[in-house]
N, C-alpha and C positions, 0 to 999 in steps of 0.2 A: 359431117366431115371434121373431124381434126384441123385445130388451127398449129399453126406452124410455130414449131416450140424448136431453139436450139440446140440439140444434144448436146453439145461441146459445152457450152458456157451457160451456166442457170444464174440469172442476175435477180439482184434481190430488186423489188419495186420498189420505187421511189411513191410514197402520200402526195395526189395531188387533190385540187379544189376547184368544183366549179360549180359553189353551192345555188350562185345567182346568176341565170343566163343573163344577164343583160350589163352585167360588169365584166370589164376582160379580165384573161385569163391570170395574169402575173398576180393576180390578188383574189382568195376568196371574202369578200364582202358583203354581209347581209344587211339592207339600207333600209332604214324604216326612216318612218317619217317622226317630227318633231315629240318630245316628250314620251318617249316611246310607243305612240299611237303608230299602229302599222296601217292606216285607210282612213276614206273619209266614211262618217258618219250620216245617209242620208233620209228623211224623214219627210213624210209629205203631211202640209197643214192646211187646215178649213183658211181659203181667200175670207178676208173681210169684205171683198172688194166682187167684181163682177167679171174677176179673174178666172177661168179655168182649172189650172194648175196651179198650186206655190209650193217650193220645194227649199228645203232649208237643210243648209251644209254645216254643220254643226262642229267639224273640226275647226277650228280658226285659221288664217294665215297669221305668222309671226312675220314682225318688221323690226329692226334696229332703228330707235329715234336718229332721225336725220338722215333716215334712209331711201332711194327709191322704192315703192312697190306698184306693184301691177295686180288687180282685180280685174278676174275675166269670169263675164257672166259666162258662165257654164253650159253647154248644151245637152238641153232636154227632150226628150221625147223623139219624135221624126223631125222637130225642127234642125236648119242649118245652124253651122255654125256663127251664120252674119247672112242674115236672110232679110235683104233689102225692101221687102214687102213687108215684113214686120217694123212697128214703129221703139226702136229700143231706146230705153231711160234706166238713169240710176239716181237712187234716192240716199242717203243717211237717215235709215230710222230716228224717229224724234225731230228732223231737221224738214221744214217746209220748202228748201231749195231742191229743184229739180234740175238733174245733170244731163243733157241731152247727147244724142251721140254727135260727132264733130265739134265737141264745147272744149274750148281754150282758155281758160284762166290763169292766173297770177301761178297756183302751185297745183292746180286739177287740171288733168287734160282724158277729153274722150277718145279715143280712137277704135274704130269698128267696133268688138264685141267687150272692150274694155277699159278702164277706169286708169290713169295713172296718177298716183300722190307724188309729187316730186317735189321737194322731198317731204316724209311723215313728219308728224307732230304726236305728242301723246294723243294729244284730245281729238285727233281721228281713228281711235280704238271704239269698233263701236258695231251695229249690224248694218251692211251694205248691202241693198236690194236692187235688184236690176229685173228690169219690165219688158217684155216683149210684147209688141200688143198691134193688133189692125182692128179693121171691123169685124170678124167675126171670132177672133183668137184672142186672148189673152194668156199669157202664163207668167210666172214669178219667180225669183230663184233670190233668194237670202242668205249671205256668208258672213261672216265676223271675220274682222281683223284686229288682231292684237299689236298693240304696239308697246316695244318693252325697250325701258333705259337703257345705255349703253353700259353701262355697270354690270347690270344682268346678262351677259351675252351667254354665258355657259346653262342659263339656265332654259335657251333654247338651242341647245347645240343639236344635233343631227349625230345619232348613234351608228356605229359603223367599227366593223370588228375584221379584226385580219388573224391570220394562222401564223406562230411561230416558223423563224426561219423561214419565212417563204420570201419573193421577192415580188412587189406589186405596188400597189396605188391606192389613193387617197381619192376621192372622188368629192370635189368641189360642188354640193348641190343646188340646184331650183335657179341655172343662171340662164334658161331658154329666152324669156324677153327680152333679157339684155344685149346677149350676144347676136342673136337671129344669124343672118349672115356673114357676121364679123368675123374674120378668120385669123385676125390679127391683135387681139387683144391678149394680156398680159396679167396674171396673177400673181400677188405676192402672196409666200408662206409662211409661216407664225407658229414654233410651237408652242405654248405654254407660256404665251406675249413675247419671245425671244425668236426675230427674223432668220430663217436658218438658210445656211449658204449651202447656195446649189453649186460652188465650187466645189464641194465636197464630196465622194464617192457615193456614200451614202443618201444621199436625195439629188432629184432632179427633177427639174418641171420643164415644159416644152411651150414656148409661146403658141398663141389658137388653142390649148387643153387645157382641160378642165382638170386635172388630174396630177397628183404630185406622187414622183413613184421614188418607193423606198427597196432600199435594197444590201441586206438582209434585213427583214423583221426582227427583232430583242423585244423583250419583254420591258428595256428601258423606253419602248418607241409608243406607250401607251399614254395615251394623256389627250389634252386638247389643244386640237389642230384649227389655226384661222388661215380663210383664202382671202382674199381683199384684191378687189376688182373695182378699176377708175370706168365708169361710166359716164359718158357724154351725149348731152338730149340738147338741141338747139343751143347750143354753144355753152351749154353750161355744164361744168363735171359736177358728180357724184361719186361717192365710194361705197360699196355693194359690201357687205359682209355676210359669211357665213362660220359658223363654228362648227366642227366637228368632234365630236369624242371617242377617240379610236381606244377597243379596247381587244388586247394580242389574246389569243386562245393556245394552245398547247397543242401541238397536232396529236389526234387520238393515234396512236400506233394499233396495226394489227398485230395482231397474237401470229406469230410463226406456225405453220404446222408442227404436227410430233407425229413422228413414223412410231404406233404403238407395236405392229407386227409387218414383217420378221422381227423378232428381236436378238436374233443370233448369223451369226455371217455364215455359217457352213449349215446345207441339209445335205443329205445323205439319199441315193435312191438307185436304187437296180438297172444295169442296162435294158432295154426294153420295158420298163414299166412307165406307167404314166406316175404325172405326179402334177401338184396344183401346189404355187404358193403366193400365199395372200400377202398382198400390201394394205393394210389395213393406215388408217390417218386420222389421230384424234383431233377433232374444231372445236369441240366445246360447247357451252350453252347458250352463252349469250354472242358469241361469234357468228354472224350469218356472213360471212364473204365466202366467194367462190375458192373450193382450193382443187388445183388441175393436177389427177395423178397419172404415171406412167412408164410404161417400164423401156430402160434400154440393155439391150445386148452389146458390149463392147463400143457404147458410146454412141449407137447407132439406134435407132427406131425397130422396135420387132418386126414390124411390118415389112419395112426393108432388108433385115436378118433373114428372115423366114418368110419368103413370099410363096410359099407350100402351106404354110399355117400348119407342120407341125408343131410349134412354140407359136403361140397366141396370148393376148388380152384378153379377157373378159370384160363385161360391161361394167360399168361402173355401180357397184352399188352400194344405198345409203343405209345408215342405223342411226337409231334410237334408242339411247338406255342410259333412265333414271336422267332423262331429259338433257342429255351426252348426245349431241353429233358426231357422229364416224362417215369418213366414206372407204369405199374398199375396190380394187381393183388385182383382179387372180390374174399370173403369169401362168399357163396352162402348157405342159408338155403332153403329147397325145402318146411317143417313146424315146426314153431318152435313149441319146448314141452317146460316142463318145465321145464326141467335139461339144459336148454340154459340159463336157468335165475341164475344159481346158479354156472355157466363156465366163467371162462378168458378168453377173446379171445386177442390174440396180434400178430400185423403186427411189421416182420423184417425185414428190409433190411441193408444190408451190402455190401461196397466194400473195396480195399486196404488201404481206408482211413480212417475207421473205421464202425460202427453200428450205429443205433437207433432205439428205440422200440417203438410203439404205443399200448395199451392197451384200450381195448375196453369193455365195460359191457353192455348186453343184459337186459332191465326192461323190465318187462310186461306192455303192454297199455292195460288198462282197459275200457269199455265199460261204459259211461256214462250213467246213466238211463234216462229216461222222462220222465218229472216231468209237472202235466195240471194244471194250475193257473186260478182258476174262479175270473177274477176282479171284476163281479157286472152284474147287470144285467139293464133293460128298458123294454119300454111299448109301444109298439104302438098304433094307433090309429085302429088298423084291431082287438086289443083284445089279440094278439100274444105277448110272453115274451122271448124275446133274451138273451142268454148268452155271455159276451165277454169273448174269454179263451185265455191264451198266454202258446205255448208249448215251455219248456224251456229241452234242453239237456247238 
């Protein structure tokens, strides 16, 4: 069935984006993680140990010196997430102390399935392992954390790219531990180390979000973006950074259709004869979007014009040539009358990149008469008199 198309008013499409489900809408966004690494890296190694399992995370986490971070031993295999029959420990490779779970020190604290540094130092860059283990299980899990001066911050920024002219947002990332169910915390914005005012039309952030929404996108709005969030652990604050490095895209435009045939506004046809004429629509080669064609009779649907299907659609159909997309849609008269001669007829087709119309005018072809020309006549020698005629139509 036919989706329901305006006859009256054909609107050109507006380019929208919604290349990443998991970002809204006001922004297309594609978020990868640190350094342009899209995932983690996972690898399973021979235990030294009388371990079952060891499995090693090979992406790092990144930390800002003086920063909070959170290592959370990862879950493996069918075990829980914090499966209280397991006995879980964290070690620093190289380092003989052993971190137990519920352990509270000076700047280390365990809590269920995870580690927190509060706050980093360089010299906790390094590989952290975390043990899960009873009497018959053991398994391993091995991450690195990188810990990098505050001078370097751009050099783990978080890539993230938005469309020209659009209106949308900035996504503040990797702040789940922090926030948990705080619904009231507060971000500061930073473009290029210059704090930008959200009195301003163009940016706004919302206390409780993660997110700072810009509106319209420029190509001057590319550059690097810092969020800066005050966290508070047992009466002590902390400041949480993240950078970002937004970089604007050019929304790709679709190509318009071209009505290649009709390519003339008047056809010509006999009362009572049938007659077929083609709306043919060039796409292209490298164009794959949908383009919808169709024809109206005075502004109106054929279908509705003609619910007799003497004047019909044809089916839509495709070509190929010399690697050319066409599609074609025949306006089919079964006999024309004379109320054809005195109707619009016009082919539309449209896709996200806009419309064009072809309009079409039905003339009557009239029947030329025959018309007998006597040019003269002669004589034979038999006594007989010839007429020479010329029939002219």
């Amino acid at each position: 069935m036919r989706s329901y198309r305006s006859p009256y008013v054909i609107p050109d499409f507006s380019l929208s984006c919604f290349l990443w489900k998991v970002v809204p809408r006001l922004l297309c966004i594609f978020s990868a993680n640190m350094l342009n690494i899209s995932a983690f890296r996972i690898h399973r190694v021979e235990s030294a140990d009388d371990c079952q399992d060891h499995t090693l995370y090979s992406w790092p986490t990144f930390v800002l010196e003086g920063e909070p971070t959170v290592l959370k031993c990862l879950q493996y295999k069918n075990t829980k997430s914090f499966d209280l029959s397991l006995n879980l420990t964290w070690k620093k490779k190289g380092s003989s102390t052993i971190i137990p779970a519920g352990f509270k020190g000076p700047r280390i604290t365990s809590q269920d399935d995870a580690v927190w540094l509060l706050p980093t130092i360089l010299q906790d860059s390094g590989e952290y392992i975390c043990t899960r283990r009873n009497s018959s299980y053991c398994a391993k899990v091995s991450m690195h954390l990188k810990v990098v001066k505050r001078n370097e911050t751009n050099n783990i920024s978080y890539p993230q790219k938005a469309f020209l002219l659009s209106s949308g947002k900035i996504v503040c990332p990797n702040l789940e531990n922090f926030i948990q169910n705080n619904t009231n915390y507060e971000l500061k914005w930073y473009k290029d180390s210059i704090h930008l005012n959200m009195d301003n039309k163009k940016f706004a952030a919302l206390n409780g979000t993660n997110y700072l929404l810009i509106n319209p996108i420029s190509m001057n709005d590319s550059g690097y973006y810092t969020c800066e969030m005050t966290f508070e652990f047992e009466k002590e604050q902390y400041t949480i950074t993240r950078t970002i490095q937004l970089q604007i895209l050019e929304q790709r435009r679709k190509n318009v259709p071209v009505i290649v045939n009709p390519d003339e506004e008047i056809t010509s046809a006999a009362l009572g004869s049938q007659l077929i004429i083609p709306c043919r629509v060039f796409i292209g080669a490298n164009n794959h979007s949908d383009v919808d064609v169709w024809w109206l009779a005075n502004n109106s649907y054929i279908q509705n014009i003609y619910p007799d299907r003497r004047v019909k659609e044809g089916e839509t159909g495709q070509f190929v040539e010399n690697n050319n997309r066409s599609v074609e849609v025949q306006l089919i008269f079964d006999s024309i009358t004379e109320a054809d001669f005195h109707t619009d007829f016009r082919c539309v087709a449209q896709n996200g990149g806009g419309n064009r119309v072809q309009t079409v005018t039905v003339k009557e072809k009239k029947e030329r008469p025959r018309v007998v020309l006597v040019l003269g006549s002669y004589s034979c020698g038999s006594g007989y008199s010839h007429h020479r005629r010329s029939v002219l139509e």
